[in-house]
Each structure stands twice: as structure tokens, then as C-alpha cells.
mmJSON file of the N, C-alpha and C atoms, coordinates in Angstrom:
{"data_MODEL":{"atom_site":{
"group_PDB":["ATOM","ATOM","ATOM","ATOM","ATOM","ATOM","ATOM","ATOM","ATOM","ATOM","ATOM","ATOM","ATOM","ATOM","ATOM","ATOM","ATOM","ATOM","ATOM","ATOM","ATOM","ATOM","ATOM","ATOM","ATOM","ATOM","ATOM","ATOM","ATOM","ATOM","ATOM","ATOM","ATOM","ATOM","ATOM","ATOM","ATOM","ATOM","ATOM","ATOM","ATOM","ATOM","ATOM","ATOM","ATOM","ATOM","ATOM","ATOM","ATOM","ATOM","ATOM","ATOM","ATOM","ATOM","ATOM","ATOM","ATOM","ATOM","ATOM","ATOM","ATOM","ATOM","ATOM","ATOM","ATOM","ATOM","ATOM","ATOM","ATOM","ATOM","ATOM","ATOM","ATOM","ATOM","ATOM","ATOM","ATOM","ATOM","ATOM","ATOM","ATOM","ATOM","ATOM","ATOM","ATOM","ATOM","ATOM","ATOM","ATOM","ATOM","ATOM","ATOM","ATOM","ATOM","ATOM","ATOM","ATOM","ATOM","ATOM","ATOM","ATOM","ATOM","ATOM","ATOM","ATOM","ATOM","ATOM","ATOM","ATOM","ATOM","ATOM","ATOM","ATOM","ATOM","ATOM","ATOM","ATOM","ATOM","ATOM","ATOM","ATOM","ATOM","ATOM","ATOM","ATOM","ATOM","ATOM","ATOM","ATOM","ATOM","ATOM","ATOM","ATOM","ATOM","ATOM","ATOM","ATOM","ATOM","ATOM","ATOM","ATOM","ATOM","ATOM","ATOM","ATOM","ATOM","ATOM","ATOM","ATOM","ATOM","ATOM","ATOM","ATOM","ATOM","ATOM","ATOM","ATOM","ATOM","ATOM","ATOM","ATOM","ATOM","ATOM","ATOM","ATOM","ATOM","ATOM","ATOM","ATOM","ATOM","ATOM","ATOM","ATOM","ATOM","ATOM","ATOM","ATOM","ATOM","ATOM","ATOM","ATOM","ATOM","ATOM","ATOM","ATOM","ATOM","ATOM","ATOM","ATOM","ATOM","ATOM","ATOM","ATOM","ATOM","ATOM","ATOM","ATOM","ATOM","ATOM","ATOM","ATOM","ATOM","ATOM","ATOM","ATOM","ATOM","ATOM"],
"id":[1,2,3,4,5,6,7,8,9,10,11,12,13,14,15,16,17,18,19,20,21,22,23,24,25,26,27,28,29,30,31,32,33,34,35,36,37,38,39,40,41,42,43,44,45,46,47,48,49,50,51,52,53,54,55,56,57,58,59,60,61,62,63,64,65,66,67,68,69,70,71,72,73,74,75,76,77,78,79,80,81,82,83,84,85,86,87,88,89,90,91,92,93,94,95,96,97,98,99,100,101,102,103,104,105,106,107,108,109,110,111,112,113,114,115,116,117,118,119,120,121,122,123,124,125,126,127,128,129,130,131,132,133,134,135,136,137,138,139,140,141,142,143,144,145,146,147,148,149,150,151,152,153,154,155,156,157,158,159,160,161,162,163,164,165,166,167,168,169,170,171,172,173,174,175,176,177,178,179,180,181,182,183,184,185,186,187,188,189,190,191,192,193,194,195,196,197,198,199,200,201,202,203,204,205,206,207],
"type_symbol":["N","C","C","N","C","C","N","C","C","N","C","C","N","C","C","N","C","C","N","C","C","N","C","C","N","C","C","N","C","C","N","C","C","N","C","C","N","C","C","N","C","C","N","C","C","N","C","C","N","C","C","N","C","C","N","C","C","N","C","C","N","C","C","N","C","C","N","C","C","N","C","C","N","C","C","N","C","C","N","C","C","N","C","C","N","C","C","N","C","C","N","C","C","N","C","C","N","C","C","N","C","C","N","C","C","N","C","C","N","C","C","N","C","C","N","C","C","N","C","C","N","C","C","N","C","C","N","C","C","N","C","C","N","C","C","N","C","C","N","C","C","N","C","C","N","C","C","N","C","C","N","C","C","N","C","C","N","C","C","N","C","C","N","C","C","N","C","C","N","C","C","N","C","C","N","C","C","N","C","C","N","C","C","N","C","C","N","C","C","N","C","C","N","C","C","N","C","C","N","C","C","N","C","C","N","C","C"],
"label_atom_id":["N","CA","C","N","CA","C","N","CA","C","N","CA","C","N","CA","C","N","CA","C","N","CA","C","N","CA","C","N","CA","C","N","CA","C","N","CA","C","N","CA","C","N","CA","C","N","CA","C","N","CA","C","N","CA","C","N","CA","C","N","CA","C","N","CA","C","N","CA","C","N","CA","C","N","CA","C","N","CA","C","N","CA","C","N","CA","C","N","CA","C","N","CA","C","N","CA","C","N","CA","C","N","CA","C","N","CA","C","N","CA","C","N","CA","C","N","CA","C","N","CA","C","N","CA","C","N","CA","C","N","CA","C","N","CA","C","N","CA","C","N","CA","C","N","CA","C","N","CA","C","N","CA","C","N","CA","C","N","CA","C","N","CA","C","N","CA","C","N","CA","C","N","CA","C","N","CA","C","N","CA","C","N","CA","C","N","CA","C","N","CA","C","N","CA","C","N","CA","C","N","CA","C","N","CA","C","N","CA","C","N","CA","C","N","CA","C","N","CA","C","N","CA","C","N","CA","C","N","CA","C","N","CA","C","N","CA","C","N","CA","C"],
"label_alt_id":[null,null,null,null,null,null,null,null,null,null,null,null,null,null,null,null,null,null,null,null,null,null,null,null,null,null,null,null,null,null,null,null,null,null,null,null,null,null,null,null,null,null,null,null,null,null,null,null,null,null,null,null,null,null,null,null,null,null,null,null,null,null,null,null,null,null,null,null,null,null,null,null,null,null,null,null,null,null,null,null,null,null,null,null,null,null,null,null,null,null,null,null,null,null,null,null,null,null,null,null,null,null,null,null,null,null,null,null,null,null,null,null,null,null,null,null,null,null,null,null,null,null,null,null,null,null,null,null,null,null,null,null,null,null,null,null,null,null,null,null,null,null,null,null,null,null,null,null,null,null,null,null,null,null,null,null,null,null,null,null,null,null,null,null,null,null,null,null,null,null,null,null,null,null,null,null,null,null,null,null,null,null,null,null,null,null,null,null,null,null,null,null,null,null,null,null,null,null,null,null,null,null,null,null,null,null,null],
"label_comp_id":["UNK","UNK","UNK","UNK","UNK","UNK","UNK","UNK","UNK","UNK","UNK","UNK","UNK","UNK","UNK","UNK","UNK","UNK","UNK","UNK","UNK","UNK","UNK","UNK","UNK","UNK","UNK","UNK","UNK","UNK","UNK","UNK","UNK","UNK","UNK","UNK","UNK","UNK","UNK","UNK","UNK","UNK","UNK","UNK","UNK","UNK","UNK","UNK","UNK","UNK","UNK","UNK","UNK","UNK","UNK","UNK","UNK","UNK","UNK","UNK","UNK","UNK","UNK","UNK","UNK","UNK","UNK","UNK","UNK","UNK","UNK","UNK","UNK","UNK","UNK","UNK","UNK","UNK","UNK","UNK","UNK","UNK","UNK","UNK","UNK","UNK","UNK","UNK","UNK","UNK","UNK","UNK","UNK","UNK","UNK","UNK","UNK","UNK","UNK","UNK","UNK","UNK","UNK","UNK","UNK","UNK","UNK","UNK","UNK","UNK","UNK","UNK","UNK","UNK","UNK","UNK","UNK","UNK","UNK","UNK","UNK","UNK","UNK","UNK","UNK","UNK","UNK","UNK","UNK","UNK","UNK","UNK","UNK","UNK","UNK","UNK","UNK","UNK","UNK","UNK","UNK","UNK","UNK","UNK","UNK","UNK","UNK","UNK","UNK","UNK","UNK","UNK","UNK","UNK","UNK","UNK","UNK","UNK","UNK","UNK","UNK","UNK","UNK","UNK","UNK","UNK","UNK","UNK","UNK","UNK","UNK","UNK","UNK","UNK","UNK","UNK","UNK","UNK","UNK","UNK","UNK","UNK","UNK","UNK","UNK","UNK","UNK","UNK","UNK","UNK","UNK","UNK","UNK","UNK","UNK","UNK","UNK","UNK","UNK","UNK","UNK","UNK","UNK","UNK","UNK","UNK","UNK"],
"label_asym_id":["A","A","A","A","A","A","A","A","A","A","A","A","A","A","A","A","A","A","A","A","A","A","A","A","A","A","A","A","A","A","A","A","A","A","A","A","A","A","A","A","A","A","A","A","A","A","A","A","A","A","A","A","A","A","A","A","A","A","A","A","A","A","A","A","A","A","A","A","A","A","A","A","A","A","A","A","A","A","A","A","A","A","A","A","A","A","A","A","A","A","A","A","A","A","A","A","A","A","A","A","A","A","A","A","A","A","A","A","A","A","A","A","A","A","A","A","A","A","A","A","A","A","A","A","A","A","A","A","A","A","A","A","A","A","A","A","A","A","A","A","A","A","A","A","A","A","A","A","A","A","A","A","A","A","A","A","A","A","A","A","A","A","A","A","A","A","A","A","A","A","A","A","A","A","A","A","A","A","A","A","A","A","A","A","A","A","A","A","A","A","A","A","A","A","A","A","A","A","A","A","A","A","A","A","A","A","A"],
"label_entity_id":["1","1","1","1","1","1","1","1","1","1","1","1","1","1","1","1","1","1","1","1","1","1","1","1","1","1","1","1","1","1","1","1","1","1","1","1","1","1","1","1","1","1","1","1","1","1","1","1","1","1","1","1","1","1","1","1","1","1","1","1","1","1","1","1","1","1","1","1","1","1","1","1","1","1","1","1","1","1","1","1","1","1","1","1","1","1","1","1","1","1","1","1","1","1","1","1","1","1","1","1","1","1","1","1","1","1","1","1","1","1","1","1","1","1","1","1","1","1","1","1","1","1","1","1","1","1","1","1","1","1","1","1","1","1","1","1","1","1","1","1","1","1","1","1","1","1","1","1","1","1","1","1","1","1","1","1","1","1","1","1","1","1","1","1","1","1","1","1","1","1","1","1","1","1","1","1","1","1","1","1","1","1","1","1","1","1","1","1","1","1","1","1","1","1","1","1","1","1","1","1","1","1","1","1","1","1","1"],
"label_seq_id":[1,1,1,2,2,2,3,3,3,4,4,4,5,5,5,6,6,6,7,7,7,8,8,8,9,9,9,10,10,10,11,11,11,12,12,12,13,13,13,14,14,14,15,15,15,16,16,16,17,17,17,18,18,18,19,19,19,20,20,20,21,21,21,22,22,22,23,23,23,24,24,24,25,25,25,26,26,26,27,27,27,28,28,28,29,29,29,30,30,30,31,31,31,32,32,32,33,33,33,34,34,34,35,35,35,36,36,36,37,37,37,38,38,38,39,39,39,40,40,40,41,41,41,42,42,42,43,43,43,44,44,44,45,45,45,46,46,46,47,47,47,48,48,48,49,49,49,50,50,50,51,51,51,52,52,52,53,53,53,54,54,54,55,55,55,56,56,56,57,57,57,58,58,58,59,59,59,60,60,60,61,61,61,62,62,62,63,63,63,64,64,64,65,65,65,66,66,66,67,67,67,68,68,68,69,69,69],
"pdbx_PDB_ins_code":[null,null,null,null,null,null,null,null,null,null,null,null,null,null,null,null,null,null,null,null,null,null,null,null,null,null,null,null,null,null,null,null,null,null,null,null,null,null,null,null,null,null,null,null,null,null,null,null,null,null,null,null,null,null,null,null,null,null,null,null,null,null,null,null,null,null,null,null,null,null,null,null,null,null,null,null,null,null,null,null,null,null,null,null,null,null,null,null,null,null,null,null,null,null,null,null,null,null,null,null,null,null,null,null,null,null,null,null,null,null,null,null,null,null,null,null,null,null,null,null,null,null,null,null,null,null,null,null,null,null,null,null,null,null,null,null,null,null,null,null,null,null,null,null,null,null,null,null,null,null,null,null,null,null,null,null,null,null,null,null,null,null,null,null,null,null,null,null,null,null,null,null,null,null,null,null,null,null,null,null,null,null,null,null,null,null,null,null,null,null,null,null,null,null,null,null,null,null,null,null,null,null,null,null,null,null,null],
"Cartn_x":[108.507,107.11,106.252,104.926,104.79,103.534,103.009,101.664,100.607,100.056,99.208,99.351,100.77,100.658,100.952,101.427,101.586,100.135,99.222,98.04,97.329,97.792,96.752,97.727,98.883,99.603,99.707,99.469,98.901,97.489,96.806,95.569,95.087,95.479,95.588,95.989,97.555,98.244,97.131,96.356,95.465,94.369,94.107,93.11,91.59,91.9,90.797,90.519,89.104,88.563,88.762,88.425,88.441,86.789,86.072,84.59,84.792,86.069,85.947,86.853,87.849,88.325,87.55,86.94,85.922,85.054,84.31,83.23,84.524,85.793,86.74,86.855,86.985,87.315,86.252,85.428,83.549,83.838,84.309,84.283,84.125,83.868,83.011,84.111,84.15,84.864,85.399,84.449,84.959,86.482,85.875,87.465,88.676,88.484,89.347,90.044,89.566,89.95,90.641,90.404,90.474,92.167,92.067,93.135,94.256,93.987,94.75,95.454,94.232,94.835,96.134,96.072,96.291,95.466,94.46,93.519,92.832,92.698,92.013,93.819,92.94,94.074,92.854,93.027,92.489,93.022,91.387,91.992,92.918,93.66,94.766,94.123,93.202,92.339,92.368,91.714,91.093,92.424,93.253,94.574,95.154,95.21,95.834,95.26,93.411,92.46,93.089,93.198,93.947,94.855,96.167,97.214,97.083,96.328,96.251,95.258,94.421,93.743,94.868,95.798,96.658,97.868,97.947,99.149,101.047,100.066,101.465,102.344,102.291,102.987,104.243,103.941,104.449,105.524,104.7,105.758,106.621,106.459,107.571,108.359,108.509,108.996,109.963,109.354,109.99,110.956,110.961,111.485,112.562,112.302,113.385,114.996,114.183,115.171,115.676,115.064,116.026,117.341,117.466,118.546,119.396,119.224,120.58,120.618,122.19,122.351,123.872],
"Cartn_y":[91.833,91.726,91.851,92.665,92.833,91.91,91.559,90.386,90.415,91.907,92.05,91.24,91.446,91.341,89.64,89.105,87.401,86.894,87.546,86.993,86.59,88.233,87.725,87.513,87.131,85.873,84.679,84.124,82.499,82.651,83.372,83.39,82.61,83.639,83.236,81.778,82.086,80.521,79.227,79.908,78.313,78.128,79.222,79.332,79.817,80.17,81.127,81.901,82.141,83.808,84.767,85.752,86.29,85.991,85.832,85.115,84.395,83.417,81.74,81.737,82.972,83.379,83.67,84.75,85.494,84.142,82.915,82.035,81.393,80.697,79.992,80.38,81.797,82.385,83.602,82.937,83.891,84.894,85.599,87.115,87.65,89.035,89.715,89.82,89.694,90.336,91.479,92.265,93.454,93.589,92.802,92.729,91.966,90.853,90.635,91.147,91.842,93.1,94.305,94.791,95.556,95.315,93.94,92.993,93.282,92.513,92.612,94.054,95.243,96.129,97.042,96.435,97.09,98.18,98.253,99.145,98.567,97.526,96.964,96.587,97.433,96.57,95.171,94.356,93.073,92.766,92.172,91.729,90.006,89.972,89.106,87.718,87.425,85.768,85.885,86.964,86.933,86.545,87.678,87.101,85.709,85.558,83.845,83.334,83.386,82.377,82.225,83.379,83.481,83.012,83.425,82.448,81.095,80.498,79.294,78.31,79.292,78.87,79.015,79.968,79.815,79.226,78.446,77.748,79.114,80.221,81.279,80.634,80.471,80.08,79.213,78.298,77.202,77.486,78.411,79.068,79.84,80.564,81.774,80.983,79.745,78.984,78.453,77.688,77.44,78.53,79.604,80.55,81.211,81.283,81.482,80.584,79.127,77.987,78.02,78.174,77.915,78.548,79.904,80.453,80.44,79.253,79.129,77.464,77.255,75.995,75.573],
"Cartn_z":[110.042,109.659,110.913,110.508,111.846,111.842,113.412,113.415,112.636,112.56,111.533,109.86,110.064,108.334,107.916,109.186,109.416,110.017,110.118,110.474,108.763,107.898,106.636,105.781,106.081,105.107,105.403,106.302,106.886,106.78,106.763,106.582,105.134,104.478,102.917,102.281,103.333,102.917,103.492,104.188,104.668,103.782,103.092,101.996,102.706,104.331,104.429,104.531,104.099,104.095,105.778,105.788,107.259,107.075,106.75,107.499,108.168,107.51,108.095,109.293,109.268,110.243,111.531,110.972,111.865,112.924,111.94,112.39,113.436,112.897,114.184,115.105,115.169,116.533,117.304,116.556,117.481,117.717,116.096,116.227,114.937,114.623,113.43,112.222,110.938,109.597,109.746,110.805,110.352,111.832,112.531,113.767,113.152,112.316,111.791,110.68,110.312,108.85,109.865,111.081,111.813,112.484,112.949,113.205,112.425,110.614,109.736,109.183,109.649,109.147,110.023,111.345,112.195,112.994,113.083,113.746,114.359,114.977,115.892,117.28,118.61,119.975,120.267,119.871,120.101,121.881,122.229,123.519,123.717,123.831,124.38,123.908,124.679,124.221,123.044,122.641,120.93,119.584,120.277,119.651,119.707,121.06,121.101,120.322,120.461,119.425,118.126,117.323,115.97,115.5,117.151,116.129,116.453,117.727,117.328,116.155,115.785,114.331,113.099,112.87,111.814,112.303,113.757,114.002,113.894,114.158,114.132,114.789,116.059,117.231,116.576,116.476,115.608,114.753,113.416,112.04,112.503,113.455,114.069,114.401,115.678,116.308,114.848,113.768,112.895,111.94,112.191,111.541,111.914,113.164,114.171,114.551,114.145,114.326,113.009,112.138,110.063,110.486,111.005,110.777,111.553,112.686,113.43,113.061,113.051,112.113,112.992],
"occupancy":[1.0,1.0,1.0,1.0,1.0,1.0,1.0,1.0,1.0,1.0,1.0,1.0,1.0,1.0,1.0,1.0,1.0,1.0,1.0,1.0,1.0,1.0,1.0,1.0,1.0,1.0,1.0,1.0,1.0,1.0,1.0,1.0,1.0,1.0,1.0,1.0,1.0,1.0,1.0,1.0,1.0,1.0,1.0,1.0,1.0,1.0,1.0,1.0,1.0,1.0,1.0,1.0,1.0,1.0,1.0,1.0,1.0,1.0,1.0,1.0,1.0,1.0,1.0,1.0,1.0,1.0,1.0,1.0,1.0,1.0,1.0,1.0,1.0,1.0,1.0,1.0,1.0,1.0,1.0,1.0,1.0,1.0,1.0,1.0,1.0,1.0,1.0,1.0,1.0,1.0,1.0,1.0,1.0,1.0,1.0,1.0,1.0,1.0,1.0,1.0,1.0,1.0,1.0,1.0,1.0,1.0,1.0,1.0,1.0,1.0,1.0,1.0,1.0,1.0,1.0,1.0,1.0,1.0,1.0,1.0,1.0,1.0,1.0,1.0,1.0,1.0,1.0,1.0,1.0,1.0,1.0,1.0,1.0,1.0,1.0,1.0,1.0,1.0,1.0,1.0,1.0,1.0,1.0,1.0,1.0,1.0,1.0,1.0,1.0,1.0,1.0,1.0,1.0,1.0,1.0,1.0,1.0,1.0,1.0,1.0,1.0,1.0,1.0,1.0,1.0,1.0,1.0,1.0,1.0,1.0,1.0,1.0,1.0,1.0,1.0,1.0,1.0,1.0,1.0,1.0,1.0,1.0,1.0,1.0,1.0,1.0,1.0,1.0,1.0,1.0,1.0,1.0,1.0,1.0,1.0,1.0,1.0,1.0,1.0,1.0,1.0,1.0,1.0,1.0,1.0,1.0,1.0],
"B_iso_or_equiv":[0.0,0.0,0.0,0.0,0.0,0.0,0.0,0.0,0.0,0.0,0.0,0.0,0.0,0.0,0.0,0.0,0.0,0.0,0.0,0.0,0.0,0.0,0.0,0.0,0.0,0.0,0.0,0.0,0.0,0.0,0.0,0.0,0.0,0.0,0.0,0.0,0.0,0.0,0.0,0.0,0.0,0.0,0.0,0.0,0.0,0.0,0.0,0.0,0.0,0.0,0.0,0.0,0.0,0.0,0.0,0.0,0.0,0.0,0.0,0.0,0.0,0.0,0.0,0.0,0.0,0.0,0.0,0.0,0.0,0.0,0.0,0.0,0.0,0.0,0.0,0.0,0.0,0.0,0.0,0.0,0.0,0.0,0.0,0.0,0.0,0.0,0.0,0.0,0.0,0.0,0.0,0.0,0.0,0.0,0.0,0.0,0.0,0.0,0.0,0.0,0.0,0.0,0.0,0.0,0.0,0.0,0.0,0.0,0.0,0.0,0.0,0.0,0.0,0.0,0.0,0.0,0.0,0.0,0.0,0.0,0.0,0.0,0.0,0.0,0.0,0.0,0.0,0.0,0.0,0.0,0.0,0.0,0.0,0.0,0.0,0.0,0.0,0.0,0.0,0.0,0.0,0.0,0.0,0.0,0.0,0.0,0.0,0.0,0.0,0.0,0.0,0.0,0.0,0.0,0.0,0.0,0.0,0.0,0.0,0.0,0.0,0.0,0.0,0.0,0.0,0.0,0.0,0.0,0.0,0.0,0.0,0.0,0.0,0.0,0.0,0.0,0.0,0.0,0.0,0.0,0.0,0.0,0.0,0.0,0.0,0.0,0.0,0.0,0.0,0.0,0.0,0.0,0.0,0.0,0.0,0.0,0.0,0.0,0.0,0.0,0.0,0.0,0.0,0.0,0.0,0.0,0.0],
"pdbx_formal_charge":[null,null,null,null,null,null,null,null,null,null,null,null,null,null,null,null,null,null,null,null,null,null,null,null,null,null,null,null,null,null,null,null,null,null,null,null,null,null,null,null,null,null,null,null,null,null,null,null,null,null,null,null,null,null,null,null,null,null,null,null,null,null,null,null,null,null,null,null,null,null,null,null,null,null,null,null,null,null,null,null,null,null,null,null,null,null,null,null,null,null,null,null,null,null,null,null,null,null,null,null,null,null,null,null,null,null,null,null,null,null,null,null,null,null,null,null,null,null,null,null,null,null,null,null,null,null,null,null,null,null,null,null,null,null,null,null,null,null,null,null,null,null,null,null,null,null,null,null,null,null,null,null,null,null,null,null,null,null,null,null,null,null,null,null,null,null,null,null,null,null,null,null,null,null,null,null,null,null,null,null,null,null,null,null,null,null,null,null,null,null,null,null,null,null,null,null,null,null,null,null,null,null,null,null,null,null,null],
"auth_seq_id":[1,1,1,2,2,2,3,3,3,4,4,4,5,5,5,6,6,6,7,7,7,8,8,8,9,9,9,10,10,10,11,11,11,12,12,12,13,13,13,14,14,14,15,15,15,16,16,16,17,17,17,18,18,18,19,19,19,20,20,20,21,21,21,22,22,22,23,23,23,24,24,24,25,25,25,26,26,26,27,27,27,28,28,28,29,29,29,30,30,30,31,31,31,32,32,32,33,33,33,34,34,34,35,35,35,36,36,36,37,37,37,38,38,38,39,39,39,40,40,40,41,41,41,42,42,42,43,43,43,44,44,44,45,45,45,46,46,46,47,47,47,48,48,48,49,49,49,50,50,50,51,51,51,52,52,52,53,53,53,54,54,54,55,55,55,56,56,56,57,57,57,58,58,58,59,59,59,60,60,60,61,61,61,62,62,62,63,63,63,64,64,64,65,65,65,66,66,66,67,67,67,68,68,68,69,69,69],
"auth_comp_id":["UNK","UNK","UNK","UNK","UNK","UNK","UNK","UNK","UNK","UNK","UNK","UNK","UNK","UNK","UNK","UNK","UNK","UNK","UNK","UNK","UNK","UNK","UNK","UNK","UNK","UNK","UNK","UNK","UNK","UNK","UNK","UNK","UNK","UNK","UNK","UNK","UNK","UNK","UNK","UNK","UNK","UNK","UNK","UNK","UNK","UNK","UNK","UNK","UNK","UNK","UNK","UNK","UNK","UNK","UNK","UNK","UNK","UNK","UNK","UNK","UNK","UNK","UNK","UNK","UNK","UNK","UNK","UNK","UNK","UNK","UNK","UNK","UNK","UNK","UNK","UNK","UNK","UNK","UNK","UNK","UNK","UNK","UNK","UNK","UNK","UNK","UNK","UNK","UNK","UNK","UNK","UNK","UNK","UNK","UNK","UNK","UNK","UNK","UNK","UNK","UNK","UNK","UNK","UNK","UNK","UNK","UNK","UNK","UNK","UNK","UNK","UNK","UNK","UNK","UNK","UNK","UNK","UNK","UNK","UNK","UNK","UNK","UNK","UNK","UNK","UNK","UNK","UNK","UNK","UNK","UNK","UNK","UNK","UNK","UNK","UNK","UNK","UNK","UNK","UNK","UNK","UNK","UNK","UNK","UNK","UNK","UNK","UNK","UNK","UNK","UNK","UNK","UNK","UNK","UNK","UNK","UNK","UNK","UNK","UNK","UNK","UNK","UNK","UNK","UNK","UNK","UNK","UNK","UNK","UNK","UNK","UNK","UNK","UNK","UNK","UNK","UNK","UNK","UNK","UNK","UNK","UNK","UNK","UNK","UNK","UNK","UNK","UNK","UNK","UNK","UNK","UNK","UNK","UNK","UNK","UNK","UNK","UNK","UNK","UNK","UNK","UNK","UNK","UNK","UNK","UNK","UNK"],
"auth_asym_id":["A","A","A","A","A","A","A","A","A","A","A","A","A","A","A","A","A","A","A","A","A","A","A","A","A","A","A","A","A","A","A","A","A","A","A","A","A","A","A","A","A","A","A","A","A","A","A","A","A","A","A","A","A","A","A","A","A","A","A","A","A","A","A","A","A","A","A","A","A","A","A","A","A","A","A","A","A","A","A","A","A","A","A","A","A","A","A","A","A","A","A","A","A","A","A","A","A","A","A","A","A","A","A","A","A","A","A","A","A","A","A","A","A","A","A","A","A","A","A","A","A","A","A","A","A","A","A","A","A","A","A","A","A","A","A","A","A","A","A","A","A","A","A","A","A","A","A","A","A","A","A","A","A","A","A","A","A","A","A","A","A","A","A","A","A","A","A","A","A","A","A","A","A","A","A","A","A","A","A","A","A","A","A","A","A","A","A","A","A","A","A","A","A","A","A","A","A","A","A","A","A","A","A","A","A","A","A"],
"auth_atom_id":["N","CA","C","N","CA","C","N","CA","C","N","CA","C","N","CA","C","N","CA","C","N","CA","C","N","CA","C","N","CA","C","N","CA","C","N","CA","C","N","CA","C","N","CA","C","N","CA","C","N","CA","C","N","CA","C","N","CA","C","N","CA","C","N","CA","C","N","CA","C","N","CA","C","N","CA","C","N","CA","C","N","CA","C","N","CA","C","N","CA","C","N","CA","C","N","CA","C","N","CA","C","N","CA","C","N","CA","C","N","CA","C","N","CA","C","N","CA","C","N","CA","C","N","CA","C","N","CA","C","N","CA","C","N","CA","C","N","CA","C","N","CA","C","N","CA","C","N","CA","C","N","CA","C","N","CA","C","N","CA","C","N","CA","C","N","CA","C","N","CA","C","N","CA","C","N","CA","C","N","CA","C","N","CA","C","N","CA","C","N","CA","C","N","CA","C","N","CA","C","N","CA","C","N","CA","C","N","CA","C","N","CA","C","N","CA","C","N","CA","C","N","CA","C","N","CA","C","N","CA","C","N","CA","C","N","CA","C","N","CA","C"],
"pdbx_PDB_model_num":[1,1,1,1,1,1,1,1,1,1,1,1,1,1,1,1,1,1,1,1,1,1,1,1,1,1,1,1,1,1,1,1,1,1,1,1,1,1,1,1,1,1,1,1,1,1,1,1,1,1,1,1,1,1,1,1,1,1,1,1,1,1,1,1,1,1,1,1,1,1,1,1,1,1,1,1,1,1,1,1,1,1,1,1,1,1,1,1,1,1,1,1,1,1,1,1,1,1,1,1,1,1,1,1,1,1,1,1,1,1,1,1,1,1,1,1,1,1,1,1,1,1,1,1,1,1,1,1,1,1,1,1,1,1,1,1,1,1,1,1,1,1,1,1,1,1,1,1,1,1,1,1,1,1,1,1,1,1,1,1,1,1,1,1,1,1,1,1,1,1,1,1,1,1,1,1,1,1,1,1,1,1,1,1,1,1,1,1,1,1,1,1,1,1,1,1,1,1,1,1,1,1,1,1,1,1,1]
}}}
């Protein structure tokens, strides 16, 4: 799965809009739609901002560990 598409499925799963996206991380709908679609190269901060608003960091970390046992 690629980041794009784990940005607007935690997105969702948090129950927010990309406005509310957009307002967390002081940037426009249309960059975060841009983001999600893959057509935006986001600069580096902007990204970190994101996944630390949907806590990516974290779920990967957790996803990674399920399957070694």
C-alpha cells in the first residue's frame, strides 16, 4: 500500500474530512487531495505534519510487529 493511499484510509478511519486535515496541518484541500491522490511531491515537514496528525508512524510500527510472533 502505498502512503498516499494510508494517508486517506486513516484519514477516514479518524472520521476526518481533508478540510479538517487541511486546517491541522496549515495547508490547502486542494494539497491534501493532491497528497491523497498522489500528485502532489509534498515537502518533507508537511508530510511528517500528516502522519503525525493520523498517528501513521505508530500504525505502520504496529503492522509491521503483528506479523512477527
Amino acid at each position: 500500500m502505498k502512503l498516499s493511499e494510508k494517508i486517506v484510509e486513516l484519514r477516514k478511519a479518524s472520521g476526518m474530512t481533508q478540510e479538517e486535515l487541511a486546517l491541522r496541518t496549515n495547508t490547502s484541500t486542494k494539497f491534501i487531495s493532491n497528497v491523497e491522490n498522489g500528485k502532489a511531491t509534498a515537502q518533507l515537514d508537511k508530510v511528517l505534519l500528516i502522519i503525525r496528525m493520523l498517528d501513521i508512524g505508530t500504525r505502520l510500527y504496529d503492522l509491521r510487529t503483528r506479523g512477527k510472533a
